[in-house]
Biopython code that builds the backbone (N, CA, C, O; Angstrom):
import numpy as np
from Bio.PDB.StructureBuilder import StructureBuilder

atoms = [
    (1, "UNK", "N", (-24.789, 137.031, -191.465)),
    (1, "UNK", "CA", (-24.782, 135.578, -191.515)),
    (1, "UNK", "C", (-24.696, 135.021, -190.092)),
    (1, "UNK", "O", (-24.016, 135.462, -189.165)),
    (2, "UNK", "N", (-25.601, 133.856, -190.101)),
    (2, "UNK", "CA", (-25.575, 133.388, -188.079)),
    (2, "UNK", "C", (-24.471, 132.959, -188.315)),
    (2, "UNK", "O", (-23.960, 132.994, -189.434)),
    (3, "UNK", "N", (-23.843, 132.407, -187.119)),
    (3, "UNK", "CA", (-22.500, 131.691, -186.922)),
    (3, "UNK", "C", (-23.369, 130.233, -186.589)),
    (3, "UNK", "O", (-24.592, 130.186, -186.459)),
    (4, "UNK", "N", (-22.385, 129.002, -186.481)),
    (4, "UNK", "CA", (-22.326, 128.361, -185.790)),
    (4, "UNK", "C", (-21.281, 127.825, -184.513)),
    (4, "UNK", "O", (-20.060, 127.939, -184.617)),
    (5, "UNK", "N", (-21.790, 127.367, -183.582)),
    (5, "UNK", "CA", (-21.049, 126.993, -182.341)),
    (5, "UNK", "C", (-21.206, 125.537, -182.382)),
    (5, "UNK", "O", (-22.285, 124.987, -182.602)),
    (6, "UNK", "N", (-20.201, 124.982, -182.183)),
    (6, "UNK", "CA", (-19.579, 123.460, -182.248)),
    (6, "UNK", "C", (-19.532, 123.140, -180.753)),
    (6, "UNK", "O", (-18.833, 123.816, -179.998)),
    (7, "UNK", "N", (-20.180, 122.241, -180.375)),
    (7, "UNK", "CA", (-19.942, 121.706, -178.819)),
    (7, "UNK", "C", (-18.564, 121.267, -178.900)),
    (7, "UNK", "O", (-17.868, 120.727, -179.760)),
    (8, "UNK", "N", (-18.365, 121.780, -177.427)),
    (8, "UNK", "CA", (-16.608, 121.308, -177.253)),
    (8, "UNK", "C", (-16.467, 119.663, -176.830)),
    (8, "UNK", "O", (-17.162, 119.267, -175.895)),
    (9, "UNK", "N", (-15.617, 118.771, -177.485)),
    (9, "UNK", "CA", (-15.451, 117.653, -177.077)),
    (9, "UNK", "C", (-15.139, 117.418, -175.698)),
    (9, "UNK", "O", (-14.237, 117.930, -175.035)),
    (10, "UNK", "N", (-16.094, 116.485, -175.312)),
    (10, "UNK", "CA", (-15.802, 116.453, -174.009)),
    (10, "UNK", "C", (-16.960, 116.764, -172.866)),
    (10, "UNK", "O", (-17.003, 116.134, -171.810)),
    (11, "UNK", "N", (-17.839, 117.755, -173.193)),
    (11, "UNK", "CA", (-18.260, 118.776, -172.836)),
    (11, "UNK", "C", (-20.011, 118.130, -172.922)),
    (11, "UNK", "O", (-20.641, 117.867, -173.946)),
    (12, "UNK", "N", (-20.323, 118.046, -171.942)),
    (12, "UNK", "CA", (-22.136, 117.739, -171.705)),
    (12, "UNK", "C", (-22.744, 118.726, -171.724)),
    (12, "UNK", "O", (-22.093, 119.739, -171.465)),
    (13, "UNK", "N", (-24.439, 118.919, -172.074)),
    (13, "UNK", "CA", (-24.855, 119.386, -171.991)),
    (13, "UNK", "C", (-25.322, 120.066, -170.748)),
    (13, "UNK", "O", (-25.297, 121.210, -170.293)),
    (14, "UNK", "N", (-25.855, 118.638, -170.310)),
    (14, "UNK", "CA", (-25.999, 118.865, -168.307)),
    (14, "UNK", "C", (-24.964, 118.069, -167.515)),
    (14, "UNK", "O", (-24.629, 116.923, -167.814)),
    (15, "UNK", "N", (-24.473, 118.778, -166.462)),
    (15, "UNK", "CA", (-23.284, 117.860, -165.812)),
    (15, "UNK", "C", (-23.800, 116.525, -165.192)),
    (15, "UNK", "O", (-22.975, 115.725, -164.751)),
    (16, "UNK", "N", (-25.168, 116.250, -165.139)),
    (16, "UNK", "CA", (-25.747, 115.214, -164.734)),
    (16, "UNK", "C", (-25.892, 113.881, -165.560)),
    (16, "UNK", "O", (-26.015, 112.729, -165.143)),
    (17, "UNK", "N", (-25.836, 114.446, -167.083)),
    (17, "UNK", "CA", (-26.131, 113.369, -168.301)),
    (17, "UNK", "C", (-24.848, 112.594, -168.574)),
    (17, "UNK", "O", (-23.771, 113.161, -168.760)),
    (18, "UNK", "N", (-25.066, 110.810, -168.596)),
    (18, "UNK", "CA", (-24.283, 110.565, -168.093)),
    (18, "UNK", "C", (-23.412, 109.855, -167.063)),
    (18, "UNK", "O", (-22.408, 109.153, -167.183)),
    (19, "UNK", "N", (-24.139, 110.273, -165.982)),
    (19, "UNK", "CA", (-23.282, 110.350, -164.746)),
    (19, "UNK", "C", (-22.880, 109.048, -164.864)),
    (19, "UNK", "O", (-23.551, 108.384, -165.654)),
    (20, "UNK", "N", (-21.705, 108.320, -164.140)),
    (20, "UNK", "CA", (-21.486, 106.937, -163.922)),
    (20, "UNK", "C", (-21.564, 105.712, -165.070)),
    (20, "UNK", "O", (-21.413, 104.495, -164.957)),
    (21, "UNK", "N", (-21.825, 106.453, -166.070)),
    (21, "UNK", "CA", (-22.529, 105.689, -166.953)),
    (21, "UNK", "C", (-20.873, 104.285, -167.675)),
    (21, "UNK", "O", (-20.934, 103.347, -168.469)),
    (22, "UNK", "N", (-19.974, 104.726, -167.072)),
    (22, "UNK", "CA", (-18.997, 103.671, -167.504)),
    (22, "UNK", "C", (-19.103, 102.600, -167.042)),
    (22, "UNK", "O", (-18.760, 101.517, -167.515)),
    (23, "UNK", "N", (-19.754, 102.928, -165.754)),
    (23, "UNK", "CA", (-19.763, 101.852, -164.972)),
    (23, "UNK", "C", (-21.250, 100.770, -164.943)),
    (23, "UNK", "O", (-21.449, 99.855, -164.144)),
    (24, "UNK", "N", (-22.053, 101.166, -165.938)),
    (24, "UNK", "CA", (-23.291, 100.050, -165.890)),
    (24, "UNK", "C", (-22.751, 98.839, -166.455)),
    (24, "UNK", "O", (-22.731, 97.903, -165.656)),
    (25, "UNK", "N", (-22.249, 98.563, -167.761)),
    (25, "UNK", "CA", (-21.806, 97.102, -168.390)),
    (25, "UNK", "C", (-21.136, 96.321, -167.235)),
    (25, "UNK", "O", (-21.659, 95.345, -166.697)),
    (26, "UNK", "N", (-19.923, 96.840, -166.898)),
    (26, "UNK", "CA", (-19.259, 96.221, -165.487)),
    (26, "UNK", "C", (-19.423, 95.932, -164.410)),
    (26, "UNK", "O", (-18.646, 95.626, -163.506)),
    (27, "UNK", "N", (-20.997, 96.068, -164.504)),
    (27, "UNK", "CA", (-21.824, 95.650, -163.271)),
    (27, "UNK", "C", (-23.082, 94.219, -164.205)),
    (27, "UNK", "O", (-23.551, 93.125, -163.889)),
    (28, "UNK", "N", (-23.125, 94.946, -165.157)),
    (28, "UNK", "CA", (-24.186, 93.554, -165.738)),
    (28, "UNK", "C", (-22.951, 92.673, -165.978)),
    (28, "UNK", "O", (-23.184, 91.692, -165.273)),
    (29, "UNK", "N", (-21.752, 92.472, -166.587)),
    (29, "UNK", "CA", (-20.940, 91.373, -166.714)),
    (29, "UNK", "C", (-20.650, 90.818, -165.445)),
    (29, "UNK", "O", (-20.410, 89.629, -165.233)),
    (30, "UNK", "N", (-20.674, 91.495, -164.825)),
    (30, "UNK", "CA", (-20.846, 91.058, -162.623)),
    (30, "UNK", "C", (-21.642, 90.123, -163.035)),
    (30, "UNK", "O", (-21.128, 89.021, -163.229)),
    (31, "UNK", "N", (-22.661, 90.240, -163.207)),
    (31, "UNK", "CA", (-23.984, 89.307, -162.828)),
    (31, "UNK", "C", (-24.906, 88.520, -163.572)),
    (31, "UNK", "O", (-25.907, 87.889, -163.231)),
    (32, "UNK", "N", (-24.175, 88.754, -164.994)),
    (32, "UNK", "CA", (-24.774, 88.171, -166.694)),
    (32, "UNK", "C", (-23.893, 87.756, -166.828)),
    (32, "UNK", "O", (-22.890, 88.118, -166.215)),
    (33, "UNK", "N", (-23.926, 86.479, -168.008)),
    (33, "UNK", "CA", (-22.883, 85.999, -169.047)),
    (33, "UNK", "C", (-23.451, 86.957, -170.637)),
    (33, "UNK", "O", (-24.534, 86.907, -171.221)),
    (34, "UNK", "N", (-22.895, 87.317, -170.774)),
    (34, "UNK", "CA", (-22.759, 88.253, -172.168)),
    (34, "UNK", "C", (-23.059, 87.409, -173.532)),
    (34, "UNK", "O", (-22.206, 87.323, -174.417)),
    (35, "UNK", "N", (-24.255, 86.834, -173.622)),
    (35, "UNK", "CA", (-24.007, 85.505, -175.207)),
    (35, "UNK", "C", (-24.071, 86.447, -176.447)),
    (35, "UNK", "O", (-23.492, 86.098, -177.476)),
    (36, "UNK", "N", (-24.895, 87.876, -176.381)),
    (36, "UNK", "CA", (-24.169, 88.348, -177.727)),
    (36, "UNK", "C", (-24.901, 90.060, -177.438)),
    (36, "UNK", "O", (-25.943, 90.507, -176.959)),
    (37, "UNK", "N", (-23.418, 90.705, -178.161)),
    (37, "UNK", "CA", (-23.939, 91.994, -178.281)),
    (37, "UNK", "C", (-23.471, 92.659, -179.606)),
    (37, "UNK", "O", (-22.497, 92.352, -180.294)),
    (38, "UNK", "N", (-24.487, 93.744, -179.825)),
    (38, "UNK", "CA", (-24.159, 94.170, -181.000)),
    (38, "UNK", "C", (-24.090, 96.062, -180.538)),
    (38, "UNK", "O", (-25.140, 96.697, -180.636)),
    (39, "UNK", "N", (-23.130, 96.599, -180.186)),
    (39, "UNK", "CA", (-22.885, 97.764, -179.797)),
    (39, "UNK", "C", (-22.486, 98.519, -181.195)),
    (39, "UNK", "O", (-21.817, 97.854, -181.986)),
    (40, "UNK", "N", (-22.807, 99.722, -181.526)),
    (40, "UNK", "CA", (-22.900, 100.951, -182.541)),
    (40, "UNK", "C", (-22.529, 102.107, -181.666)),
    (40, "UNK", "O", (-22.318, 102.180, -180.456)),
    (41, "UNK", "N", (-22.509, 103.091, -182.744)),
    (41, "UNK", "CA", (-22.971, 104.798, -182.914)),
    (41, "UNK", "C", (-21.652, 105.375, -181.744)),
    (41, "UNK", "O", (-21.753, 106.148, -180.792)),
    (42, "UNK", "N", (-20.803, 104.855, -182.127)),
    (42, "UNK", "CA", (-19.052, 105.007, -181.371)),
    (42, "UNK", "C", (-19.240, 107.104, -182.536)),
    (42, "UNK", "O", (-19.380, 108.168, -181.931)),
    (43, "UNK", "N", (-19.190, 107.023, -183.654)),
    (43, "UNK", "CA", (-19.836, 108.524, -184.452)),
    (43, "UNK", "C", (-20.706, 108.590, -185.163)),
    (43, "UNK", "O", (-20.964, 109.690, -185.653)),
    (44, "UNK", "N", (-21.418, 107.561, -185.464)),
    (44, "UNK", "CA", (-22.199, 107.531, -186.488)),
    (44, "UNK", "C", (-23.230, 108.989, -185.589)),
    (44, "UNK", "O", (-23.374, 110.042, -186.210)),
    (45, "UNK", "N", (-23.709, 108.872, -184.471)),
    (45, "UNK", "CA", (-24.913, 109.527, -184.105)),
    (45, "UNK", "C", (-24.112, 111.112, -183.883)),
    (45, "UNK", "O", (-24.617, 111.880, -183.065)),
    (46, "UNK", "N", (-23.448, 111.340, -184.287)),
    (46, "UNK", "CA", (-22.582, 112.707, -183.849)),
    (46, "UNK", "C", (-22.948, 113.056, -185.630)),
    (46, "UNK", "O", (-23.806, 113.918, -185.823)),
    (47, "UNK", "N", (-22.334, 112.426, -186.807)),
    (47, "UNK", "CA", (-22.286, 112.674, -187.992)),
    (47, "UNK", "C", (-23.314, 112.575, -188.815)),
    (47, "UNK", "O", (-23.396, 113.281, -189.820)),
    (48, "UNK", "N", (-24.431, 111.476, -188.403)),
    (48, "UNK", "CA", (-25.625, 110.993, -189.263)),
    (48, "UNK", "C", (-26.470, 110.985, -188.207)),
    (48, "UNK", "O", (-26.330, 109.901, -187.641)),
    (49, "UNK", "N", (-27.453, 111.799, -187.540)),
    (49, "UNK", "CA", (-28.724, 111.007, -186.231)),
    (49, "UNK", "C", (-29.470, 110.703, -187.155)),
    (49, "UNK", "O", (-29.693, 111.108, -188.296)),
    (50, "UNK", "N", (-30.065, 109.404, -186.052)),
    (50, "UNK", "CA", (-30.792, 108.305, -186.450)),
    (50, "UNK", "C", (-32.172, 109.463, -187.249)),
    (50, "UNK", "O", (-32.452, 108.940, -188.328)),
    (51, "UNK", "N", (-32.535, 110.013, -187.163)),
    (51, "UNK", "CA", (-34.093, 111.105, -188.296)),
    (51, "UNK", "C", (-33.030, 111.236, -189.722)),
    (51, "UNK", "O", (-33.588, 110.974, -190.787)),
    (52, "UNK", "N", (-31.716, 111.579, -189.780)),
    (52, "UNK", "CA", (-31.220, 111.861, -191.049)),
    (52, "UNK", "C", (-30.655, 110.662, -191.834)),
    (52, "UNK", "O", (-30.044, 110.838, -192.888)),
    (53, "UNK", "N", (-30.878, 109.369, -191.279)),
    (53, "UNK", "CA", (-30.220, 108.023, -192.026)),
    (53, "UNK", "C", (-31.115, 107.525, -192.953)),
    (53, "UNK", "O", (-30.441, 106.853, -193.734)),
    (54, "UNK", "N", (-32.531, 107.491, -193.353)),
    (54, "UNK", "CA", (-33.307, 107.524, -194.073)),
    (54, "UNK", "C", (-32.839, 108.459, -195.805)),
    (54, "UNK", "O", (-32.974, 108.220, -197.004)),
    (55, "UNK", "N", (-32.265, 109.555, -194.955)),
    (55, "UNK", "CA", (-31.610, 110.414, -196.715)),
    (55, "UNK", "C", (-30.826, 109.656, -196.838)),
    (55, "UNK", "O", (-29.938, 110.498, -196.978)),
    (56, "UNK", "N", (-29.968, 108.143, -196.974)),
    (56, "UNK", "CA", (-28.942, 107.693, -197.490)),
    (56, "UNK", "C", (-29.871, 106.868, -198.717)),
    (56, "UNK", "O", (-29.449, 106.716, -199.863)),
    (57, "UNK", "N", (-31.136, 106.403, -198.263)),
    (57, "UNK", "CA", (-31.749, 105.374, -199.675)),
    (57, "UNK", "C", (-32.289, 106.115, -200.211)),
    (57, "UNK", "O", (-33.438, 105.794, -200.514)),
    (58, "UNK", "N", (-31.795, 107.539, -200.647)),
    (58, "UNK", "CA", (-33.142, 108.924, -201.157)),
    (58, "UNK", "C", (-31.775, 108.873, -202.709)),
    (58, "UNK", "O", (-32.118, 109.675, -203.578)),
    (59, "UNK", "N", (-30.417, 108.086, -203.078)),
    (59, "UNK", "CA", (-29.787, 108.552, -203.556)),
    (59, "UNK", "C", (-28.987, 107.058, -203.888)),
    (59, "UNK", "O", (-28.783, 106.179, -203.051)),
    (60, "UNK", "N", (-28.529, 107.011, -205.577)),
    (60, "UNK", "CA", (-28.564, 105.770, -205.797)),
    (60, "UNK", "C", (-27.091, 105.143, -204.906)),
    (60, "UNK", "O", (-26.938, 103.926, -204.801)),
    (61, "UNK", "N", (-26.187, 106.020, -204.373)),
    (61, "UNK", "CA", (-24.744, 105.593, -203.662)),
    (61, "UNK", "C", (-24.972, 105.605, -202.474)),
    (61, "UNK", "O", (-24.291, 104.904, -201.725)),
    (62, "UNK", "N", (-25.842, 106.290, -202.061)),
    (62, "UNK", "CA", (-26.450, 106.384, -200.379)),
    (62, "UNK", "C", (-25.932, 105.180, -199.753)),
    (62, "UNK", "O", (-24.927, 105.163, -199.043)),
    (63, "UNK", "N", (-26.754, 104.032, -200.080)),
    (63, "UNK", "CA", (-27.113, 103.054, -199.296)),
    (63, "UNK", "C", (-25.183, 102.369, -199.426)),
    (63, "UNK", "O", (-24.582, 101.950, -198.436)),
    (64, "UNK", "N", (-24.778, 102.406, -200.362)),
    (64, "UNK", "CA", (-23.098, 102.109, -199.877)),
    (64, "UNK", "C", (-22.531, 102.608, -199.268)),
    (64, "UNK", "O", (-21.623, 102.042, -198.659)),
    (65, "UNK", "N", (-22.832, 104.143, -199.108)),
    (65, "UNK", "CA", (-21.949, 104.908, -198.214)),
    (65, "UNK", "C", (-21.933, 105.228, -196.768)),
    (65, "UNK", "O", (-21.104, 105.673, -195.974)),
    (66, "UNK", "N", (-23.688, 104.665, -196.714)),
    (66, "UNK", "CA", (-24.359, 104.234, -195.328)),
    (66, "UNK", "C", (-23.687, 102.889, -194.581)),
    (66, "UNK", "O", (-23.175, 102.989, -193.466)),
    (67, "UNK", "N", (-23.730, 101.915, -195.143)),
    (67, "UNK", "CA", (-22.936, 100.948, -194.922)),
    (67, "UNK", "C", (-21.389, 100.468, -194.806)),
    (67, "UNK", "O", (-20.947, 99.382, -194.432)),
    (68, "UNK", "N", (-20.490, 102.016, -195.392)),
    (68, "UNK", "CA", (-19.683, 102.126, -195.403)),
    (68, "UNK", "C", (-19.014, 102.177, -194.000)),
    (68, "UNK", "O", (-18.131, 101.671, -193.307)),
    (69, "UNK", "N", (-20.258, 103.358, -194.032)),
    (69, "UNK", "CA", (-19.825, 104.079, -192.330)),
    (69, "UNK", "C", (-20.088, 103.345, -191.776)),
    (69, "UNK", "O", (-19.007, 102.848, -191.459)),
    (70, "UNK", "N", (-21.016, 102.653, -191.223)),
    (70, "UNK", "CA", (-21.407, 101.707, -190.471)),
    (70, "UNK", "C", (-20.386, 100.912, -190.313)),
    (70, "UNK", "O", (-20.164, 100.675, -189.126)),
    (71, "UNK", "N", (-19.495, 100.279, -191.243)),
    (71, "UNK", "CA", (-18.444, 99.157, -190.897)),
    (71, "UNK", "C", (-17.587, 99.766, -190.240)),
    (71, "UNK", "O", (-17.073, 99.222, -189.263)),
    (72, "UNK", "N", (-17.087, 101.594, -190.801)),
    (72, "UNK", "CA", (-16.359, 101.855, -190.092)),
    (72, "UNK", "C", (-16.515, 102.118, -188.897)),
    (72, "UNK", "O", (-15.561, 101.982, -188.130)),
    (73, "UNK", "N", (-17.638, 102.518, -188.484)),
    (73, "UNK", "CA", (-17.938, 103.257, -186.988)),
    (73, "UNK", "C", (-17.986, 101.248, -185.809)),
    (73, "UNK", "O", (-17.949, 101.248, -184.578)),
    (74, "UNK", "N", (-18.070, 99.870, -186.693)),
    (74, "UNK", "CA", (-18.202, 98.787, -185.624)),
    (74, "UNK", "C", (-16.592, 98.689, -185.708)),
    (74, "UNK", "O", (-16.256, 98.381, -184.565)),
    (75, "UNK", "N", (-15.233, 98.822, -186.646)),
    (75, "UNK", "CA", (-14.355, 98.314, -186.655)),
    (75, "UNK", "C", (-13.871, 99.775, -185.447)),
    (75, "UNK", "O", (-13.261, 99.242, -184.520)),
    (76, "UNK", "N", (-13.950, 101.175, -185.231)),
    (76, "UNK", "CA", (-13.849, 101.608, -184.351)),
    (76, "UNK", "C", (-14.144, 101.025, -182.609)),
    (76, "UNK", "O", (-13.242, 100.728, -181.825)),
    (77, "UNK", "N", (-15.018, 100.996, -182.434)),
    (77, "UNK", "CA", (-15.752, 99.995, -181.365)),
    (77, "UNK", "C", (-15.120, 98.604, -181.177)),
    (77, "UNK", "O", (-14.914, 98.572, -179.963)),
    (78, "UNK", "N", (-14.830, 97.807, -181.530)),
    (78, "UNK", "CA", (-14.431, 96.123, -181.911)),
    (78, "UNK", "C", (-13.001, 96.684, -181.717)),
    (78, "UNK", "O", (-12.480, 95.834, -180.994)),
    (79, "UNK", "N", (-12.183, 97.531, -181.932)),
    (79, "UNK", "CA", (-10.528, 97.672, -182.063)),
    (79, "UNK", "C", (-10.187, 98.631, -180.608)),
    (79, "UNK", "O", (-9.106, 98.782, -180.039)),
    (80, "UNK", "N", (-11.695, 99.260, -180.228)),
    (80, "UNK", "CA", (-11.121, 99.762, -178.746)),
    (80, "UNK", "C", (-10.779, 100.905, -179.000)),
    (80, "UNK", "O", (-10.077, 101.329, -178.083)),
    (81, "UNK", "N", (-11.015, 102.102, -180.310)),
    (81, "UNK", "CA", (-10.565, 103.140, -180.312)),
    (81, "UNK", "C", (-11.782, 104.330, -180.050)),
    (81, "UNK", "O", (-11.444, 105.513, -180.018)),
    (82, "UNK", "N", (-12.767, 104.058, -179.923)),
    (82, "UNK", "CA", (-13.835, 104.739, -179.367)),
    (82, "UNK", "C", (-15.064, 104.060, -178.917)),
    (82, "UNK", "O", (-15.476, 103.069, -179.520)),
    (83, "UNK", "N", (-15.570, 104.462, -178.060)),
    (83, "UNK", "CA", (-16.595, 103.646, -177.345)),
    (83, "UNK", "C", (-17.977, 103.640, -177.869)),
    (83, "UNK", "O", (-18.285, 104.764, -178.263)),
    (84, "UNK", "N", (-19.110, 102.585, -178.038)),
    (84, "UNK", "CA", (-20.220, 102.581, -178.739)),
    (84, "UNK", "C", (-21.215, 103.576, -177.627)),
    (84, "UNK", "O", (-20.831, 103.463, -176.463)),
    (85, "UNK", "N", (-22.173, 104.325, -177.780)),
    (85, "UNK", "CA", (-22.791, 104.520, -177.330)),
    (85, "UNK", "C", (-24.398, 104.312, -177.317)),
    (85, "UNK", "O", (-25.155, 105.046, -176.682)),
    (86, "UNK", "N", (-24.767, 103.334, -178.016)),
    (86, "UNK", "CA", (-25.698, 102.451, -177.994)),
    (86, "UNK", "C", (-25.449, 100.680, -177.721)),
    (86, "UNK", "O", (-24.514, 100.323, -178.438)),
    (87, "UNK", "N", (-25.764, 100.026, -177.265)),
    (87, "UNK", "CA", (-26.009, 99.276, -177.946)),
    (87, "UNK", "C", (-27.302, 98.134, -177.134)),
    (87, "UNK", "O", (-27.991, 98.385, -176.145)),
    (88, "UNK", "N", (-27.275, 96.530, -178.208)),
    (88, "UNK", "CA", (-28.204, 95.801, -177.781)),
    (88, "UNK", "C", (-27.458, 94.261, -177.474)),
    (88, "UNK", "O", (-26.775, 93.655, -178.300)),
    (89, "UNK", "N", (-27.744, 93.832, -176.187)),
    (89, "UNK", "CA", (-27.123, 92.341, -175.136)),
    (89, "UNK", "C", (-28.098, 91.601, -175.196)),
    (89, "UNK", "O", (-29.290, 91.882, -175.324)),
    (90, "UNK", "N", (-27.468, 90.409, -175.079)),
    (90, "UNK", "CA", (-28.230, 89.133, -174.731)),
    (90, "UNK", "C", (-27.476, 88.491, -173.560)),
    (90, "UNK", "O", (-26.352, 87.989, -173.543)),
    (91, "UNK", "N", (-28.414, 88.643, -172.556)),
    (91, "UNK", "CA", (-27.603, 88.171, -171.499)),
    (91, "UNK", "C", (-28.126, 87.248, -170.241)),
    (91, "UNK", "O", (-29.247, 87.489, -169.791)),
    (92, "UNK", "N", (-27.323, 86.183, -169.662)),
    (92, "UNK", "CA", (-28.053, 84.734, -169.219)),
    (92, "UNK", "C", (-27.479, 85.461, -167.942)),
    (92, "UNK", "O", (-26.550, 86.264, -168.036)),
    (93, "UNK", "N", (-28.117, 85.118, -166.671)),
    (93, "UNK", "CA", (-27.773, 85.610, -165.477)),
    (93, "UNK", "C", (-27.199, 84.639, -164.824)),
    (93, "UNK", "O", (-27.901, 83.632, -164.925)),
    (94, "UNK", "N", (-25.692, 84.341, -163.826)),
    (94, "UNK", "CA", (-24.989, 83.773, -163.552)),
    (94, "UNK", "C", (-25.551, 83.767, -162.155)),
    (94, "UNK", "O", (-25.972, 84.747, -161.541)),
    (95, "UNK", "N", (-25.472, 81.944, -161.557)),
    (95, "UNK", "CA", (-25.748, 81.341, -160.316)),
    (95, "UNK", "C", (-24.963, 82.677, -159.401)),
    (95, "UNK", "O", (-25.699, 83.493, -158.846)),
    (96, "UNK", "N", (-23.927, 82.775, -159.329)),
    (96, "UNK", "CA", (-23.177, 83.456, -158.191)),
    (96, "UNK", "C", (-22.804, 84.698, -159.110)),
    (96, "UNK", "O", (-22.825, 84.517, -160.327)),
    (97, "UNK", "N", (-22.427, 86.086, -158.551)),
    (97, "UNK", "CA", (-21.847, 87.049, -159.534)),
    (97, "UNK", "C", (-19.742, 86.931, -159.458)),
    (97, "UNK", "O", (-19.102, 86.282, -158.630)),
    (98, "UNK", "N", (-19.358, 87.507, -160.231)),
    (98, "UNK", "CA", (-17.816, 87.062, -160.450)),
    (98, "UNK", "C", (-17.550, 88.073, -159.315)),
    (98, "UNK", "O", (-18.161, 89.077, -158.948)),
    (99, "UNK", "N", (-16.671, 87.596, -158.981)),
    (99, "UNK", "CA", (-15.745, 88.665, -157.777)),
    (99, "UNK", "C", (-15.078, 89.929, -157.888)),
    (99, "UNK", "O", (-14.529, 90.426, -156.905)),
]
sb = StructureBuilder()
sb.init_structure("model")
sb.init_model(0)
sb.init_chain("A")
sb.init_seg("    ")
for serial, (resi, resn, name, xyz) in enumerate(atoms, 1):
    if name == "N":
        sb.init_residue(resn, " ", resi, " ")
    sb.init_atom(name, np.array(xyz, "f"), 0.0, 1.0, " ", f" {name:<3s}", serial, name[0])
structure = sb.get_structure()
C-alpha cells in the first residue's frame, strides 16, 4: 500500500514562494483607500481546491455544506484567526500616501 506524506505546516514548497508577501496589502493601504474587499480560502483551498468545488452540486446536501464552509472559512478571516489567501479590492488611490 503507497503511503501518504502530509506537507508540514508551515513549510513551502520553494523557499522563494511567497517571499514578502505580508507585506503587499500594507503597502496598497499606503497608497489606496480600501472601498471594498472580499478576501477567502483562509482553508477552504487546503480542504476543497477550487477543480474539486464543482463535486459539491453533484449531491443533493452538497451545495449546503459548500456554503457552510464557506461562512466558516469568511468568519475565520473577519475574526483574525487565520489569514485569507486570496482575495478581491476595490481600491481609490489617495492624493498623498499615509505616513
Amino acid at each position: 500500500m503507497d503511503s501518504f506524506n502530509r506537507p508540514v505546516p508551515g513549510k513551502l514548497v520553494s523557499p522563494f514562494e511567497a517571499i514578502r508577501s505580508a507585506e503587499i496589502m500594507p503597502v496598497f493601504a499606503r497608497w489606496f483607500d480600501i472601498e471594498f474587499r472580499n478576501e477567502q480560502n483562509s482553508f477552504m483551498a487546503l480542504i476543497c481546491g477550487t477543480g474539486m468545488r464543482a463535486n459539491y452540486t453533484e449531491t443533493e446536501d452538497g451545495p449546503a455544506l459548500f456554503e457552510l464552509l464557506m461562512a466558516f472559512d469568511a468568519l475565520l478571516i473577519e475574526n483574525g484567526v487565520l489569514s485569507p489567501h486570496t482575495g478581491l479590492y476595490l481600491m481609490r488611490r489617495r492624493e498623498a500616501p499615509e505616513a
